[in-house]
RODO-2510 file (C-alpha; in nm, 4 decimals, decimal comma):
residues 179
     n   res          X          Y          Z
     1     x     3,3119     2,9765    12,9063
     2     x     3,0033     2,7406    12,9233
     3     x     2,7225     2,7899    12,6674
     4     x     2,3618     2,8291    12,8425
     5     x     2,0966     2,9233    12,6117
     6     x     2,0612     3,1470    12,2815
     7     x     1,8669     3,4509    12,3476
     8     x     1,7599     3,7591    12,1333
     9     x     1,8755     4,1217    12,1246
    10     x     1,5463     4,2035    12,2745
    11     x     1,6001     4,0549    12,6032
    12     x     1,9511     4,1570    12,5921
    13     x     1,8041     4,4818    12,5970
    14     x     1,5635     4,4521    12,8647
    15     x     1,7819     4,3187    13,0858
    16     x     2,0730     4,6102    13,0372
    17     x     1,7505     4,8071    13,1029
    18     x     1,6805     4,6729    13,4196
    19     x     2,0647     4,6377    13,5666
    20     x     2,1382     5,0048    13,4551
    21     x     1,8271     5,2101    13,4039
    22     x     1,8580     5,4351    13,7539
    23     x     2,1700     5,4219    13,7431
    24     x     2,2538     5,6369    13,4444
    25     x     1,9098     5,8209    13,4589
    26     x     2,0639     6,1833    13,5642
    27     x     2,3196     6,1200    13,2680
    28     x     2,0720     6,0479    12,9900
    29     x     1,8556     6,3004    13,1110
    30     x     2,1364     6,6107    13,0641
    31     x     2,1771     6,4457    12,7828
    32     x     1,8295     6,5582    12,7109
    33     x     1,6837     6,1804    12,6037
    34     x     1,3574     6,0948    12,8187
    35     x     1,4099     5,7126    12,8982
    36     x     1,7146     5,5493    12,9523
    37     x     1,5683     5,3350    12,5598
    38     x     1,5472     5,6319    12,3626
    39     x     1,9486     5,7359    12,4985
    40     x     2,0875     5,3447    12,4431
    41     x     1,8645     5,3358    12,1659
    42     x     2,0044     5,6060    11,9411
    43     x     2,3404     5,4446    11,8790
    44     x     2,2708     5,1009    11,9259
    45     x     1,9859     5,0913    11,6700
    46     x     2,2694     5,1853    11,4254
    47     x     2,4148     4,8533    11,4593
    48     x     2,1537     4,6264    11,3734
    49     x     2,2157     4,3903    11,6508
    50     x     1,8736     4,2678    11,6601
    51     x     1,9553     4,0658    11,3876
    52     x     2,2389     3,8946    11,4953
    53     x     2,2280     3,5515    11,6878
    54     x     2,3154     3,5708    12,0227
    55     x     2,4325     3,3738    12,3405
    56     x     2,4520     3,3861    12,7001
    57     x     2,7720     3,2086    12,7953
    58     x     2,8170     3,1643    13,2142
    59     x     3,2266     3,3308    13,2857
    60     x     3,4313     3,2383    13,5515
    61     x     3,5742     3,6034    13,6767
    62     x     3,9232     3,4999    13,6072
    63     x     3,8448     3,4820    13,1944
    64     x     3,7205     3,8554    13,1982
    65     x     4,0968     3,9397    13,2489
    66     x     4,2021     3,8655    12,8963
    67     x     3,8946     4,0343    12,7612
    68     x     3,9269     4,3772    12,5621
    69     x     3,7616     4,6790    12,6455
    70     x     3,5407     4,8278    12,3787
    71     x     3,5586     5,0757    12,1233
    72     x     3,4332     5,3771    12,3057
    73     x     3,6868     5,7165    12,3113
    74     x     3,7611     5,7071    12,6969
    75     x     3,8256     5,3435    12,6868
    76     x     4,1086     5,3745    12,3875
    77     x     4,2536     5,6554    12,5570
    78     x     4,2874     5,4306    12,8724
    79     x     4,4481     5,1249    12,6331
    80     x     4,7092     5,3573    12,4532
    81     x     4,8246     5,4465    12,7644
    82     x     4,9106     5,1193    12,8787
    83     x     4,9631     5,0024    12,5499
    84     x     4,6659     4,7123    12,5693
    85     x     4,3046     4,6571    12,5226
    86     x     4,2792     4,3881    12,7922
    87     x     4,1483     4,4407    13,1209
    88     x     4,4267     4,2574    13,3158
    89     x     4,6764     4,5840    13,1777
    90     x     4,3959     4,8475    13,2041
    91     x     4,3612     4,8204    13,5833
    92     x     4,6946     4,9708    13,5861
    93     x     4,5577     5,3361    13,3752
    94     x     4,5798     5,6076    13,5788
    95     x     4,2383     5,6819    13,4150
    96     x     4,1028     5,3969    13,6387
    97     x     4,2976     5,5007    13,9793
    98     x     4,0771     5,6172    14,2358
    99     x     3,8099     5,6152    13,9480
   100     x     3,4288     5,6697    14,2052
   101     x     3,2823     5,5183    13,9730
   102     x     3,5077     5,1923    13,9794
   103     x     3,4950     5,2118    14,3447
   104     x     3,1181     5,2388    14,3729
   105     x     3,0855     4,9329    14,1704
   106     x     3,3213     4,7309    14,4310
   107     x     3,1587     4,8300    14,7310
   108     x     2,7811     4,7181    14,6265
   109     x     2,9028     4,4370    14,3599
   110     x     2,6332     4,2041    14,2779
   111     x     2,5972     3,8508    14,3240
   112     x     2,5110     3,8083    13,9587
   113     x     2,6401     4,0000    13,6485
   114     x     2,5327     3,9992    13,2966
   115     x     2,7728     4,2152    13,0598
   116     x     2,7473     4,2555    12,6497
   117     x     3,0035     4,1422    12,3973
   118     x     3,1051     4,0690    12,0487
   119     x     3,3592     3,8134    11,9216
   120     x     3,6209     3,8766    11,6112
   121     x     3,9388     3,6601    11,5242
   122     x     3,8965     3,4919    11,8527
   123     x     3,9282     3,7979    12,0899
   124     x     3,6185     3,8935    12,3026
   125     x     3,5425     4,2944    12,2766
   126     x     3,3274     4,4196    12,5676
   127     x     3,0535     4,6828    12,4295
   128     x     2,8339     4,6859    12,7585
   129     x     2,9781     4,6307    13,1187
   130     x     3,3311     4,7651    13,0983
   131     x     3,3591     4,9386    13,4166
   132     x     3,2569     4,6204    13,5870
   133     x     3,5255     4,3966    13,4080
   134     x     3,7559     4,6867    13,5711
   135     x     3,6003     4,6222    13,8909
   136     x     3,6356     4,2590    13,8573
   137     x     4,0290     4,2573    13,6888
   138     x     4,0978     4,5041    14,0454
   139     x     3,9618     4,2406    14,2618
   140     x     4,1564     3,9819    14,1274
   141     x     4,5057     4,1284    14,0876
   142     x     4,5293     4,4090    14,3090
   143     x     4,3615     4,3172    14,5701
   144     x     4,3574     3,9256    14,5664
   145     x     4,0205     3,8384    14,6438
   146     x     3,8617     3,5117    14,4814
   147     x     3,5325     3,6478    14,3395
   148     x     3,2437     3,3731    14,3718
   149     x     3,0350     3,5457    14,2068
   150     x     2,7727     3,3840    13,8672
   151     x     2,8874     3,5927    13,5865
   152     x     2,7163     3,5633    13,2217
   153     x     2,8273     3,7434    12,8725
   154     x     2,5508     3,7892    12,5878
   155     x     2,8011     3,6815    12,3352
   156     x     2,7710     3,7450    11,9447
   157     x     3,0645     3,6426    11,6688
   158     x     3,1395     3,9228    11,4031
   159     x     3,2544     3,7409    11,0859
   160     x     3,2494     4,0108    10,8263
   161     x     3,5845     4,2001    10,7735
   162     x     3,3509     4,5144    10,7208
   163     x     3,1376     4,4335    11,0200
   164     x     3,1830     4,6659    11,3014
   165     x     3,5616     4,7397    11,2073
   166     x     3,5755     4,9968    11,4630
   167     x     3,6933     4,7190    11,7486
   168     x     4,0169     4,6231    11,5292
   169     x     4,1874     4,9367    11,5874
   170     x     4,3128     5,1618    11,8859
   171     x     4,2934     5,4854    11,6756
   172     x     3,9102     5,4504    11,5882
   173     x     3,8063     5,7642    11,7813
   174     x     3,4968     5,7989    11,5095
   175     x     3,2972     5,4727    11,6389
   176     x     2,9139     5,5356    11,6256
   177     x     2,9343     5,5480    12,0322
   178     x     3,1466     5,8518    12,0687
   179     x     2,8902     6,0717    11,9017
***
């Protein structure tokens, strides 16, 4: 990973906004929340990430493999299954076989990527852009092909043994993001 620039939670957020905001718009709505904010919003607030210092870092597709998927209830079930958090193993979940939307993110993949994560004890936890490390850990090992794609992580370092101690274990169904 190569360090670019520092950058703060609010453009984080406006950028998720942009990459993501039709996309998920029929989900937040059932979900009865009126902007694609106010849904992201109500559990990310919780986590006070505005105040932590952030940076973009510019990934080569091959690093994403030993990254860990993040603490949300369909991605542990996925990582107990094939015993790992890392993406390299969770390509192999039957969870992620045939998965549409998996495949939907492979046939229009971008030519640039931004994805969301934090740092503990050396291990990088993905909280935003897990289906398209999937994507990108399929290309590689399954099906061989050399991405050349430019790939950035907003990247922020949890020191704290108290601080978000929901990505330490597989069992943590109760994180603030499965409510």
């Amino acid at each position: 990973m190569i360090l670019k620039k520092t950058i703060t939670w609010k453009e984080i957020m406006d950028n998720w906004e942009k990459n993501e905001k039709e996309l998920w718009q029929p989900f937040y709505q059932k979900k009865g929340f009126i902007s694609w904010f106010s849904w992201r919003n109500s559990y990310v607030e919780k986590l006070n990430l505005e105040q932590k210092k952030w940076k973009v870092f510019s990934v080569i597709p091959q690093e994403i493999l030993n990254f860990n998927c993040g603490a949300f209830r369909g991605w542990l079930e996925a990582s107990f299954e094939v015993n790992s958090r890392k993406f390299q193993d969770l390509i192999y979940s039957k969870i992620f076989l045939n998965n549409e939307k998996i495949k939907a993110i492979q046939e229009n993949f971008s030519q640039f990527t931004q994805i969301i994560g934090f740092k503990k004890n050396n291990k990088i936890f993905i909280f935003e852009g897990n289906h398209r490390c999937i994507a990108i850990s399929d290309f590689i090992i399954k099906k061989k092909i050399n991405l050349q794609i430019k790939l950035e992580i907003c990247l922020t370092t949890l020191s704290a043994a108290k601080e978000y101690p929901f990505i330490d274990f597989y069992e943590e169904i109760n994180s603030p993001f499965n409510k």
